[in-house]
C-alpha positions in Angstrom: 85.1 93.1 51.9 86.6 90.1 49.7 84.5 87.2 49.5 85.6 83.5 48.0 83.9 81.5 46.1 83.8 78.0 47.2 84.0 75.1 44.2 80.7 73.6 44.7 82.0 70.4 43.5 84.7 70.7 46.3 82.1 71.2 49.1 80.3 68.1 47.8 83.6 66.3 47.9 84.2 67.2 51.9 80.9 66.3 52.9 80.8 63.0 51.5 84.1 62.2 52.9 82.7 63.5 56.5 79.6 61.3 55.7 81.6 57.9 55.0 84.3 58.5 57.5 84.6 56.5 60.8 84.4 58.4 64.2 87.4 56.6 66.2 87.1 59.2 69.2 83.7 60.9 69.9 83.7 64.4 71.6 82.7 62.7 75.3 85.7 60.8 75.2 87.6 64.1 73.6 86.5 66.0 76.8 87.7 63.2 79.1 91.0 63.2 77.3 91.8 67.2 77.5 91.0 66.9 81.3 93.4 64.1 81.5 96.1 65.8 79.3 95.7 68.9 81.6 96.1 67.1 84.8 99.2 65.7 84.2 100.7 68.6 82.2 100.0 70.9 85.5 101.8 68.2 87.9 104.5 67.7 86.4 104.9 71.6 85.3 103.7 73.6 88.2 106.5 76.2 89.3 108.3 76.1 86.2 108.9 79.3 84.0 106.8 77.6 80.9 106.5 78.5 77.7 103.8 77.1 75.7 104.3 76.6 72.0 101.4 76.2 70.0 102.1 74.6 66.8 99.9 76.2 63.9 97.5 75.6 62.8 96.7 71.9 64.2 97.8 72.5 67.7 95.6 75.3 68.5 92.6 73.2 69.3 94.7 70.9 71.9 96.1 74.0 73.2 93.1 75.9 73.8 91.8 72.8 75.6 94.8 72.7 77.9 95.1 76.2 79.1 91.4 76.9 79.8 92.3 74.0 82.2 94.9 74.9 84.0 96.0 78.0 86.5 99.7 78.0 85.9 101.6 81.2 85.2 103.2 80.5 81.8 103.3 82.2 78.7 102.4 81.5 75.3 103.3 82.0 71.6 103.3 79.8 68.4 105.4 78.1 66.2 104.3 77.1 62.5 106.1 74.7 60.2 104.1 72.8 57.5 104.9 69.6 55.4 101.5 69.4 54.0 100.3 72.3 52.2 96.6 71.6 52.2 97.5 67.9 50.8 96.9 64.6 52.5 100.5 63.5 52.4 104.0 65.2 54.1 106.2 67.1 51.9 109.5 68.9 52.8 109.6 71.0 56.3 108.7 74.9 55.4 109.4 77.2 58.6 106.6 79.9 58.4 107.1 81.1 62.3 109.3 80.8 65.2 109.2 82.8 68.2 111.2 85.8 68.6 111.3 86.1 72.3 114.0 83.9 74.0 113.8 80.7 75.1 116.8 80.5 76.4 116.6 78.6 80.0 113.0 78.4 79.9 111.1 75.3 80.1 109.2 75.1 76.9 105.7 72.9 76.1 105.0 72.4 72.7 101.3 71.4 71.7 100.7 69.7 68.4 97.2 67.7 67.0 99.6 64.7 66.2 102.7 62.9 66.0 102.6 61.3 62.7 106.5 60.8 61.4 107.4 63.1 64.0 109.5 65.2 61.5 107.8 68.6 62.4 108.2 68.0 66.4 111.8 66.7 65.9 112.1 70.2 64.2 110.6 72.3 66.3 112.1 70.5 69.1 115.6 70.3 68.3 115.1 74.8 67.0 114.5 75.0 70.9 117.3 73.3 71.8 119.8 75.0 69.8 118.2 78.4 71.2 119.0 77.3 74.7 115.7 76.0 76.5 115.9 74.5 79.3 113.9 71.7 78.8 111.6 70.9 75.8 108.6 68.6 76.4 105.6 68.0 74.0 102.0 67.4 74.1 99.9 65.7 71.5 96.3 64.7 70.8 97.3 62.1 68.7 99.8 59.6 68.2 99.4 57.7 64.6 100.1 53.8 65.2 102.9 52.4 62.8 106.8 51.8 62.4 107.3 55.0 60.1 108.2 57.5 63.1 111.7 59.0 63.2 113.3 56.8 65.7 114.4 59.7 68.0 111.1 61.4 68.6 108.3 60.5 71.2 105.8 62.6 73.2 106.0 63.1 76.9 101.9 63.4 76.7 99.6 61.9 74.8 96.0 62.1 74.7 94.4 59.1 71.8 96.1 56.8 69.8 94.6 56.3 66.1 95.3 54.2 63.7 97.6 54.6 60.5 95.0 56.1 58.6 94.0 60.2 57.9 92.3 61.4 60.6 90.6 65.1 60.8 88.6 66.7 63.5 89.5 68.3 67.4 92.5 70.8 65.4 93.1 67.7 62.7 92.4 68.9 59.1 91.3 66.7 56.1 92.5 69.0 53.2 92.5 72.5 55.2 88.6 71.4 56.4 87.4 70.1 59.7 89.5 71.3 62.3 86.5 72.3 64.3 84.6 69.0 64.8 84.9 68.1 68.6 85.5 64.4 67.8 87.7 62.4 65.4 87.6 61.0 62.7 89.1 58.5 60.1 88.8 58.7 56.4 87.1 56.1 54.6 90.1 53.9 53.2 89.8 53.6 49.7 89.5 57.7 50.0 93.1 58.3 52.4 95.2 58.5 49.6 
């Protein structure tokens, strides 16, 4: 068994940013929002040969929510790029995982936390096209409010807006921490950088 030490001074850093941050979405809402993301995915999906893509790691929480709520027959698998690296800020696009089952003519869902820039859906998006997919549609929890987004990207489904400011919590990370709260939250500003 391999245990790891945790910096002390680290865990006192995390909780004092989780102290001062601002809850933008509580976990009510949250619920409210993954019933509503589930609805419409299912309508507009039902009788199509789906693949779901989870996109690791921040995408697992959204994509848990979605399945437990509806019955379709899909299938599922993951996809991982990072441009963060356990930092607070987007670095260059580094491709850890992409399917290896075909998805050629399939109808593919991808499920992320957040469209930010939208470089890592415009990625994964455009890998799916060039192996064939049918169709490729995407699902986020979050969509980041500002002018900075790659002008070709969008989401077909959208659960919260936030504002342009780090958010963690429901998948979200603040510095590999915090996926697990069922709410979201904002960092204090003068700490988001």
């Amino acid at each position: 068994m391999v245990f790891i030490a945790v910096n002390s001074n680290m865990v006192e850093e995390l909780l004092k940013v989780k102290q001062s941050a601002d809850c933008l979405w509580d976990a009510r809402h949250m619920e409210r929002v993954y019933g509503h993301l589930a609805e419409e995915i299912g309508k507009d999906l039902d009788g199509a040969d789906l693949l779901v893509l989870c996109i690791m790691s921040g995408g697992l929480f959204l994509t848990v929510e979605i399945l437990k709520r509806i019955g379709h027959c899909l299938e599922l698998n993951y996809a991982h790029v990072t441009r963060y690296h356990g930092e607070t800020r987007g670095g260059e696009i580094a491709w850890v995982y992409f399917p290896e089952q075909s998805v050629k003519g399939r109808d593919v869902l991808l499920v992320d936390d957040i469209l930010d820039e939208g470089v890592t859906l415009k990625n994964i998006r455009d890998a799916c096209i060039s192996a064939g997919a049918n169709c490729v549609r995407s699902a986020v929890l979050a969509v980041k409010e500002h002018d900075r987004r790659v002008p070709t990207v969008s989401a077909d489904y959208v659960g919260v807006s936030v504002e342009d400011r780090y958010v963690f919590g429901c998948g979200m990370d603040y510095r590999g921490y915090f996926r697990n709260l069922d709410a979201i939250y904002a960092v204090e500003e003068q700490q988001s950088g």
